[in-house]
DRENLUMLUM-303634 format. One line per field, with one value per residue (C-alpha): residue in one letter; residue number from 1; x negated, y, z negated. Coordinates in steps of 0.2 Angstrom, whole numbers, plus 2048, in hexadecimal, padded with zeros to 3 digits. Layout:
BEGIN
r = (A:...)
k = (NUM:...)
east = (X:...)
north = (Y:...)
up = (Z:...)
This chain:
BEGIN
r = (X:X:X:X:X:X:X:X:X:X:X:X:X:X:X:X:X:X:X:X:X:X:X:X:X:X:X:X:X:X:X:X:X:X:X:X:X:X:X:X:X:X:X:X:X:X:X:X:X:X:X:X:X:X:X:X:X:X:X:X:X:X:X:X:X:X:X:X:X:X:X:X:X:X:X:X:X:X:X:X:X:X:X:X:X:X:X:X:X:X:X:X:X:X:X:X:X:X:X:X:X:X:X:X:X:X:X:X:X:X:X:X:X:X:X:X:X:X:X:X:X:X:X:X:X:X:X:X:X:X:X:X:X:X:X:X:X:X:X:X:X:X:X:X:X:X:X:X:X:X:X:X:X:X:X:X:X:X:X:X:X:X:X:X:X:X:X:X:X:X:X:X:X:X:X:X:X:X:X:X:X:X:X:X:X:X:X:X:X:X:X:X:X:X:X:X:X:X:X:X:X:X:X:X:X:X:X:X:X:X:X:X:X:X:X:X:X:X:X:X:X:X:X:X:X:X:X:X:X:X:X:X:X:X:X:X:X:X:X:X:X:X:X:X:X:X:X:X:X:X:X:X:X:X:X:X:X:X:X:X:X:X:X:X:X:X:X:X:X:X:X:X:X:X:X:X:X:X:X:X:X:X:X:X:X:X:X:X:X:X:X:X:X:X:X:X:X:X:X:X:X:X:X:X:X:X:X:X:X:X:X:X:X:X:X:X:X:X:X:X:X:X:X:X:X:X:X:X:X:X:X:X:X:X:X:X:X:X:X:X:X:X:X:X:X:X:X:X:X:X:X:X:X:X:X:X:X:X:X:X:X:X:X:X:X:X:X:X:X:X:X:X:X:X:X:X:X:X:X:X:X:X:X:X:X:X:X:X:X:X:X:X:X:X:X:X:X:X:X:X:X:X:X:X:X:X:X:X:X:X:X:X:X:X:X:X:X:X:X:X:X:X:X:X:X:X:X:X:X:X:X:X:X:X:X:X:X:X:X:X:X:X:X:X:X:X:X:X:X:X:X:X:X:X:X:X:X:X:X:X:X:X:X:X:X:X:X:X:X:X:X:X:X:X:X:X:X:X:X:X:X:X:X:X:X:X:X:X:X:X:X:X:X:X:X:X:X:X:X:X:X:X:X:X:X:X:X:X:X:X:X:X:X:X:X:X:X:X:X:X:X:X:X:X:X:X:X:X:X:X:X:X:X:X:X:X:X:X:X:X:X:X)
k = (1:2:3:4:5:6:7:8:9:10:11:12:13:14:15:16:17:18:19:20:21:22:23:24:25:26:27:28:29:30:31:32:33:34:35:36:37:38:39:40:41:42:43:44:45:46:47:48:49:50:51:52:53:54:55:56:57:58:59:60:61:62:63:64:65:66:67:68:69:70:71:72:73:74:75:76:77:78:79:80:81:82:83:84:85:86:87:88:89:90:91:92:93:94:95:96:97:98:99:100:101:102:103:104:105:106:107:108:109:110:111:112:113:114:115:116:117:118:119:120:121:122:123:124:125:126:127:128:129:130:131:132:133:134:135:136:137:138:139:140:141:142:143:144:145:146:147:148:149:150:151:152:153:154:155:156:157:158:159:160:161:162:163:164:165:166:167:168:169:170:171:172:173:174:175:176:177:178:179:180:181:182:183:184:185:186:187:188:189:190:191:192:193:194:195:196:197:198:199:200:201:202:203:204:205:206:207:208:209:210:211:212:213:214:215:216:217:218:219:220:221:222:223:224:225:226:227:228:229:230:231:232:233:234:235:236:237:238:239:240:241:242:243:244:245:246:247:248:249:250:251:252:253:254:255:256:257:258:259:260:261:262:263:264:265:266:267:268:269:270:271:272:273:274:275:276:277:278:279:280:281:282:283:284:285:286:287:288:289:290:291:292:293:294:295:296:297:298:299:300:301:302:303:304:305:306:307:308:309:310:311:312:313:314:315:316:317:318:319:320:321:322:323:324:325:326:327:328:329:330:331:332:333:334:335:336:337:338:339:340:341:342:343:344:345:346:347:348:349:350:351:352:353:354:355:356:357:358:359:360:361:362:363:364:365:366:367:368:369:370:371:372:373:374:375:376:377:378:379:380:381:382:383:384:385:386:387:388:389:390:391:392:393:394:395:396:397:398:399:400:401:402:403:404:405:406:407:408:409:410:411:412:413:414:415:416:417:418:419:420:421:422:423:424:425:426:427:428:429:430:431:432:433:434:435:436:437:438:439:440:441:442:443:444:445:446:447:448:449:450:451:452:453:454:455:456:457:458:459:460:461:462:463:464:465:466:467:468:469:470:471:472:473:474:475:476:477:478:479:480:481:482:483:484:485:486:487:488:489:490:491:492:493:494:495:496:497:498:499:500:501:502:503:504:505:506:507:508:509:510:511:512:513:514:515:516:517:518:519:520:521:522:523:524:525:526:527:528:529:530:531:532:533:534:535:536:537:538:539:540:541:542)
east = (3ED:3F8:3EC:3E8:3D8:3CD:3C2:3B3:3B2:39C:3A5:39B:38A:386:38E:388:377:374:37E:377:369:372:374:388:38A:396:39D:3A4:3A8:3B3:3BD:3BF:3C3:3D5:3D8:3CE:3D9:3E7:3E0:3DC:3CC:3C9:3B8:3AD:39D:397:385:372:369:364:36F:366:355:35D:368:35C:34D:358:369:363:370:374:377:37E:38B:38F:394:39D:3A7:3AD:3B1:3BA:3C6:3C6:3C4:3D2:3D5:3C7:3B8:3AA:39B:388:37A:368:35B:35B:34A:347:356:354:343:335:32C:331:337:336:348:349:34A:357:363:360:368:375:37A:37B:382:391:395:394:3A2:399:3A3:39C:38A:382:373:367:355:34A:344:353:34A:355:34C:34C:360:361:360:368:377:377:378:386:38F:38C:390:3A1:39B:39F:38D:38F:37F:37C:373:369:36B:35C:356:348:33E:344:355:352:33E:333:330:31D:312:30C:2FB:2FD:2ED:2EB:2D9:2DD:2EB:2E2:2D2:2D6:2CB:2D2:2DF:2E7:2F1:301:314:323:32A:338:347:34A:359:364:376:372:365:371:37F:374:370:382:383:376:37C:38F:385:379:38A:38F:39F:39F:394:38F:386:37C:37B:36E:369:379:370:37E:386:398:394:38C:397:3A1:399:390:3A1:3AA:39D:39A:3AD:3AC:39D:3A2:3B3:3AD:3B3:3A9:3A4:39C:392:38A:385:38A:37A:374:387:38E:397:3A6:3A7:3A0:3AB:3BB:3B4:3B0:3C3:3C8:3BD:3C4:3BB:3C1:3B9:3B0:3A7:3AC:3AA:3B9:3B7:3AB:39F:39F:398:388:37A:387:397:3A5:3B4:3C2:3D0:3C9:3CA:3D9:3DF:3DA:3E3:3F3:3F1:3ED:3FC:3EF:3F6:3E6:3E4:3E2:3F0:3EA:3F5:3E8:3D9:3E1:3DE:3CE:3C8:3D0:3C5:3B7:3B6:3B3:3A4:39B:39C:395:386:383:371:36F:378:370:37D:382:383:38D:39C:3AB:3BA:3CA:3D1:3E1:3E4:3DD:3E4:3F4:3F1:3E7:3E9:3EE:3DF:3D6:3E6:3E1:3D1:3D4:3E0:3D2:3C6:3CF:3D0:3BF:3BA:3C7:3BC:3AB:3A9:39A:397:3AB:3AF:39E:3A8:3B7:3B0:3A2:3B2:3BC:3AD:3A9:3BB:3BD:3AA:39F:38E:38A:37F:36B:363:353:358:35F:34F:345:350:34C:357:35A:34F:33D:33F:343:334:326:32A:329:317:311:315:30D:2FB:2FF:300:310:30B:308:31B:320:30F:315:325:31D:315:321:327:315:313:322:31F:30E:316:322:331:338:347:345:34E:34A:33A:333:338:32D:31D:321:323:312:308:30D:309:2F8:2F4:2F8:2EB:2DF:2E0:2E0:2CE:2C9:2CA:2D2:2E2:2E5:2D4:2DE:2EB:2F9:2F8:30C:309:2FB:307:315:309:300:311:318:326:32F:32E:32F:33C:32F:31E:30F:2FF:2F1:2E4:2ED:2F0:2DE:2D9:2E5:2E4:2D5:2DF:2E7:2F5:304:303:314:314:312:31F:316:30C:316:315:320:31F:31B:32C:321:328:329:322:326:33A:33B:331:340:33B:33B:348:356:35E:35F:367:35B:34B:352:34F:33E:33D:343:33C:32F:32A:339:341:334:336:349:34A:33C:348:357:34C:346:357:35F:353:357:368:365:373:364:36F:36B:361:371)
north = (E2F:E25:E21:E2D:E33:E2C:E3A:E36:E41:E49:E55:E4B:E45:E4E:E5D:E62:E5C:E65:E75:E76:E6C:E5C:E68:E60:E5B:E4B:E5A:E60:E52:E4B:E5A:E56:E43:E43:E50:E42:E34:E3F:E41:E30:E31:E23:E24:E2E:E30:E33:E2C:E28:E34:E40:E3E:E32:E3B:E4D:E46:E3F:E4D:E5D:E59:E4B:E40:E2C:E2A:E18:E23:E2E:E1E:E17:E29:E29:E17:E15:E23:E20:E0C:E06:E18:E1D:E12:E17:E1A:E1D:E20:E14:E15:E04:DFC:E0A:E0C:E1C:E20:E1F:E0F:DFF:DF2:DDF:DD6:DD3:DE5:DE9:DDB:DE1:DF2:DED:DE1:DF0:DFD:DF2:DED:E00:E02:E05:DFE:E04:E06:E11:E0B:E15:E12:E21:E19:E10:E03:DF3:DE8:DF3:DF2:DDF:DD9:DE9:DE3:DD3:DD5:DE1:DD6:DC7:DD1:DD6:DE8:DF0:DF5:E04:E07:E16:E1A:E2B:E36:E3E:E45:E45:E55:E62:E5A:E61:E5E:E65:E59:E5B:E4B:E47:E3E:E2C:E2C:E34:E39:E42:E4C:E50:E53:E57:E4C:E46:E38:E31:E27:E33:E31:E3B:E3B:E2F:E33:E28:E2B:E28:E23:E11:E13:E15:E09:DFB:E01:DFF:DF1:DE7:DEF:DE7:DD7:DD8:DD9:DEC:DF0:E02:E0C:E1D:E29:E31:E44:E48:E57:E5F:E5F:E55:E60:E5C:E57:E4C:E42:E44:E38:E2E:E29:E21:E17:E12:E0F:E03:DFB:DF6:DEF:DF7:E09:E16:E23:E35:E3F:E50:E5F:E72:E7B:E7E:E81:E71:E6A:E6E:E6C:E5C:E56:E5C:E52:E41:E41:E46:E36:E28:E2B:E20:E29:E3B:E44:E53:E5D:E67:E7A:E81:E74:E74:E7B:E82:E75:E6A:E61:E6A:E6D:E61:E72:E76:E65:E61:E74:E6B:E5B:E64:E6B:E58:E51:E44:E41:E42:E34:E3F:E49:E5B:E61:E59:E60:E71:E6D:E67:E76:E82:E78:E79:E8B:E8D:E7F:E87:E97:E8E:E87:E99:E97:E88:E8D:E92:E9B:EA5:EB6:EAF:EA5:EA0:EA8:EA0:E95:E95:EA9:EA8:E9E:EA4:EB4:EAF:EB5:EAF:EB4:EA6:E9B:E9A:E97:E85:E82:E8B:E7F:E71:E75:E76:E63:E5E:E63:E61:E72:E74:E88:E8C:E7D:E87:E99:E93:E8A:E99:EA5:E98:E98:EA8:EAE:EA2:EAB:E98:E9C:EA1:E95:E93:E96:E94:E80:E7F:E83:E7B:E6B:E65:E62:E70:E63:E62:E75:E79:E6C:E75:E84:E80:E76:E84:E91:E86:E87:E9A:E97:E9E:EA5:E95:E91:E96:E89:E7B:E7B:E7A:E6C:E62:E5B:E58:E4E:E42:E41:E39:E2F:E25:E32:E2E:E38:E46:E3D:E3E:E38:E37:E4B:E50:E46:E4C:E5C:E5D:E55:E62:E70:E68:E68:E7A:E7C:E73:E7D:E8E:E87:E81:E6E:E63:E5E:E4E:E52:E55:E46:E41:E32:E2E:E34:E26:E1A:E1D:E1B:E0B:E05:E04:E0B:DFF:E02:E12:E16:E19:E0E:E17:E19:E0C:E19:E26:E16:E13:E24:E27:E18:E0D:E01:E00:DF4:DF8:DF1:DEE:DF3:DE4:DE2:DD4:DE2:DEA:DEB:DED:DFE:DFB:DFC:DFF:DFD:E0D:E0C:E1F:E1B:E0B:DFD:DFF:DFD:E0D:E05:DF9:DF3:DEC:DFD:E07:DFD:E01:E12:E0F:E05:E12:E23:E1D:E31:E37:E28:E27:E38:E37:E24:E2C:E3D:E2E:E24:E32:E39:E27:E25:E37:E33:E22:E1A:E0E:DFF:DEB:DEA:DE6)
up = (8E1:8D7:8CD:8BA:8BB:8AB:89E:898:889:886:87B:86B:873:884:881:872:878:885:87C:86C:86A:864:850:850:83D:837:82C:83E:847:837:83C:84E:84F:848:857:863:85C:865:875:879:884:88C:888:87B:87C:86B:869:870:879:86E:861:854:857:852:844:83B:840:83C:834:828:82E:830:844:83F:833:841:84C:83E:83A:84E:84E:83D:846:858:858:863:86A:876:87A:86F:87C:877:884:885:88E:892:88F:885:87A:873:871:881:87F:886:879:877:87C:868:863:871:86D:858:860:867:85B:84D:85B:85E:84E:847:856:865:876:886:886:895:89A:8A5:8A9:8AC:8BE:8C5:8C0:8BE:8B5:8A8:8A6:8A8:899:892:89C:896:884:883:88F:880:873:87A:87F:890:898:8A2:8AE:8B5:8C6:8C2:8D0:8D6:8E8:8F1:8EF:8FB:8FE:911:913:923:92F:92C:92D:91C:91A:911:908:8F5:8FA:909:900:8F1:8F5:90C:91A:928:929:93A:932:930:92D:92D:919:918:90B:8FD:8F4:904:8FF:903:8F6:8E7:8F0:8ED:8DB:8DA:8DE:8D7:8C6:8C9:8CE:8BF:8B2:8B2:8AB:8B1:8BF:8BB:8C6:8BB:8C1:8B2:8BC:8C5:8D5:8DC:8EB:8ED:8FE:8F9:8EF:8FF:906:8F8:8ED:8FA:8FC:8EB:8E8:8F6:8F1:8DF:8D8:8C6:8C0:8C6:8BB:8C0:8B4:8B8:8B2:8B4:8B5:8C8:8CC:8D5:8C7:8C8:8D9:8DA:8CB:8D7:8E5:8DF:8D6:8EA:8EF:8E3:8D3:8C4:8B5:8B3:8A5:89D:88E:885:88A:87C:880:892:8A1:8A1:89E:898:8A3:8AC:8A1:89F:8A0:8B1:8B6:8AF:8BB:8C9:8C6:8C3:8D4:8DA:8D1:8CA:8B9:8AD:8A0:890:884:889:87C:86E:87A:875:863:864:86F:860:853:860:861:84E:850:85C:852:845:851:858:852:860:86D:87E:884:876:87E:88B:883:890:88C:883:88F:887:88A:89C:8A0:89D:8A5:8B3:8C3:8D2:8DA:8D1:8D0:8E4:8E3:8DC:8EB:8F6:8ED:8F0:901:903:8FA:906:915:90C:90E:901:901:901:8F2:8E8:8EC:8E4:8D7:8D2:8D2:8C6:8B9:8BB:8B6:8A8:8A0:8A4:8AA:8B9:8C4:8BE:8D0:8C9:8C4:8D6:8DF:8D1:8D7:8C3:8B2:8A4:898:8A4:8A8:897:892:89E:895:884:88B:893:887:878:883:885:89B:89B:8AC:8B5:8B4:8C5:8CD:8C1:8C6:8DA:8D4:8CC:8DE:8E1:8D1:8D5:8E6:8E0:8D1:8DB:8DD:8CA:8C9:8BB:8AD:89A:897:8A9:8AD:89D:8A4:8B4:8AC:8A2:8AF:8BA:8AF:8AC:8BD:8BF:8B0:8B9:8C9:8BE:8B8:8C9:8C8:8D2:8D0:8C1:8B8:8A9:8A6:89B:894:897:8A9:8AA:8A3:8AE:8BE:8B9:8B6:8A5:8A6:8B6:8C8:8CF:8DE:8E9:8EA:8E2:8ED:8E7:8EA:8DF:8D1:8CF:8CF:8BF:8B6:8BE:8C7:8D6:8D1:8C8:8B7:8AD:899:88F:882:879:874:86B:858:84C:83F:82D:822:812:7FF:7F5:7E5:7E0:7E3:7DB:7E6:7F2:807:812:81E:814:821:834:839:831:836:847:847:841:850:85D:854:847:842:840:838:82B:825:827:81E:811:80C:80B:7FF:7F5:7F2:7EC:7E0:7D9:7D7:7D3:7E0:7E7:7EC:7EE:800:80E)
């Protein structure tokens, strides 16, 4: 292993988003980047996802300024990275090519360089022309596989009936088949490369869920390593408890690039921690491509932040401990468990790799592993979501039957993986159809509508083929029917008279966000207007 092992830093997007509810102020991260300039990441992620939605909905913040702040700092340091949805960009409908190449335009000019793309279904028409622009505007397109299994990784070998009729409503059906796996390692080694074909500059596998077993990525790295000529990137996430281990494993198997976030805002819901990986590469000699030195510093100054975000955080009654101090008098008893892991990835041994690994996290104060989100084989965000659903209908007790019937939900809907937005309509349908069987009606008499949509098609091609039958029963028609973006119409930028006649939006940038999150945009751009006028700083239109 010759090689350094390359860091993609969450610490600013991911991790703060699946931490503290994306609440991390410019005020905060003007503290942090001097510190980041030192460590020289190779990558940064520091925007998309959820992070222009919450800066504008709860911190009254610019997200353009917060790309501009990181990349007047970091611009020839670390890559600048932000996350899209693809066809999506940031919000959930599908957008016109015009709107897209608008985005990235303003995204890369603010500072953005690598831009990961995803789409919610695998889908790869909806990252083609994604790809293609970033590759002409000099950006890096980074596409990213997101990982999913089939339900019941190990399913009974019990015949399923094919028809929708005969499984929802029972009758007899001859016609019978043995369920056949999807999300086989050759399915994700052509995703792979069909993304390097299509322009991909980086391949990520996209563990949004941290189901990934280590022994998995045994077997599935290799291949993708051999597949592609591109880095590979691996991102996952802490929660079920195969993160860390999975993290080990892939760097045994030839990993370019892996995600982590700086110890206060790691493990847990969020990425494994970059010390605990950095541990392990010490005991690998693999020289890691960072200045851990400056990673001290920052995690000093993260401390403090994440006491300042105590309100936000979902695991404030568990904090880890400081890794400085326990480090130092760590004993040798968990000093072997990194060699005894180790060991373990070495021989894919999956349950002595988790022992070591639940040991190591357990002594350093992270989490312990969710087994409810194990068994529930679904991310943090749709669990979280069915519950905040369910509790705002007051059918709190219905949770245990919805989260049954989320497999049953997919299984019909073309096995999506359970990625943000598809896991919430998964989620709410599932949680509607437990309503309907509480009241004695057959299952889908209550719909949501984004459910409708992502059967009849709108939102791509789903991994598995959807059943005609089941199609017209939801939407009326038993063909799939892609989302039409002639269709879609531009929001209002209206002049307002009470602060002077000026427009809502005033420029391209913030004209996008009206595009991409019209509520909360207008609100945000309104406040920004209002308070202009009150200080009278209106300037010219940009």
């Amino acid at each position: 292993m010759a090689k350094a092992l390359k860091i993609r830093d969450l610490t600013l997007r991911d991790g703060q988003q699946s931490l503290f509810a994306t609440r991390l102020r410019n005020e905060s991260i003007r503290r942090l980047l001097p510190l980041y300039r030192k460590a020289g990441f190779y990558i940064m992620e520091v925007w998309g996802g959820a992070v222009p939605d919450a800066m504008m909905r709860y911190l009254d913040e610019s997200p353009w300024d917060r790309l501009r702040l990181c990349s007047e700092e970091l611009k020839g340091v670390s890559l600048l990275a932000g996350l899209s949805r693809g066809r999506n960009l940031l919000g959930y409908l599908p957008y016109p090519s015009y709107v897209l190449d608008t985005f990235y335009q303003e995204a890369i000019k603010n500072g953005l360089e690598v831009v990961r793309i995803y789409d919610s279904l695998n889908d790869l028409d909806n990252l083609r022309d994604s790809v293609d622009m970033i590759n002409a505007l000099g950006g890096i397109p980074d596409t990213a596989i997101c990982y999913t299994i089939d339900p019941k990784e190990e399913p009974a070998p019990e015949p399923k009936k094919k028809g929708f009729f005969a499984r929802l409503f029972g009758g007899d059906n001859d016609d019978e088949e043995l369920p056949q796996k999807v999300f086989t390692d050759d399915y994700f080694v052509k995703k792979a490369k069909d993304m390097e074909a299509m322009g991909a500059g980086i391949l990520t596998l996209k563990d949004m869920t941290g189901l990934i077993r280590p022994s998995r990525i045994y077997t599935l790295m290799p291949k993708l390593k051999h597949a592609v000529d591109i880095p590979v990137d691996f991102h996952t996430h802490s929660t079920p408890g195969y993160g860390l281990g999975a993290v080990l494993t892939a760097i045994l198997k030839g990993v370019d690039i892996v995600d982590t976030n700086i110890w206060w805002f790691a493990g847990g819901a969020a990425a494994p921690a970059i010390e605990l990986v950095w541990l392990f590469c010490k005991k690998l000699d693999l020289k890691i491509d960072v200045d851990m030195d400056a990673v001290a510093e920052i995690r000093r100054e993260l401390k403090s932040i994440r006491e300042e975000l105590a309100d936000f955080d979902m695991n404030r009654d568990r904090l880890p401990h400081d890794f400085d101090e326990w480090y130092a008098k760590m004993p040798p008893e968990i000093d072997a468990e990194f060699d005894r892991a180790i060991q373990a990835a070495s021989d894919n041994d999956d349950p002595a790799l988790m022992k070591a690994c639940w040991k190591i996290e357990d002594y350093f104060g992270f989490p312990a592993p969710d087994r409810k989100m194990r068994k529930a084989e679904i991310p943090d965000s749709t669990y979280s979501n069915i519950v905040t659903h369910l509790r705002s209908l007051k059918e709190e007790d219905l949770l245990g039957e919805t989260l049954e019937l989320v497999g049953k939900v997919r299984k019909d809907a073309g096995l999506p993986p359970l990625v943000t937005p598809i896991g919430h309509i998964i989620g709410t349908q599932a949680a509607a159809i437990a309503i309907d069987r509480k009241k004695g009606l057959p299952d889908y008499t209550t719909l949501n509508n984004q459910f409708v949509a992502l059967v009849k098609g709108e939102y791509g091609h789903t991994p598995s083929e959807i059943d005609p039958s089941f199609r017209e029963y939801i939407t009326g028609n038993p063909e799939e029917t892609a989302y039409d973006t002639t269709s879609f119409r531009e929001p209002p930028n209206p002049e307002l008279p009470e602060y002077g006649g000026v427009k809502l939006a005033r420029n391209d940038e913030e004209y996008l966000l009206l595009e991409m999150l019209p509520s909360v945009a207008s609100v945000f751009l309104k406040k920004r207007r209002a308070n202009e006028y009150k200080d009278g700083m209106q300037s010219p239109l940009e």
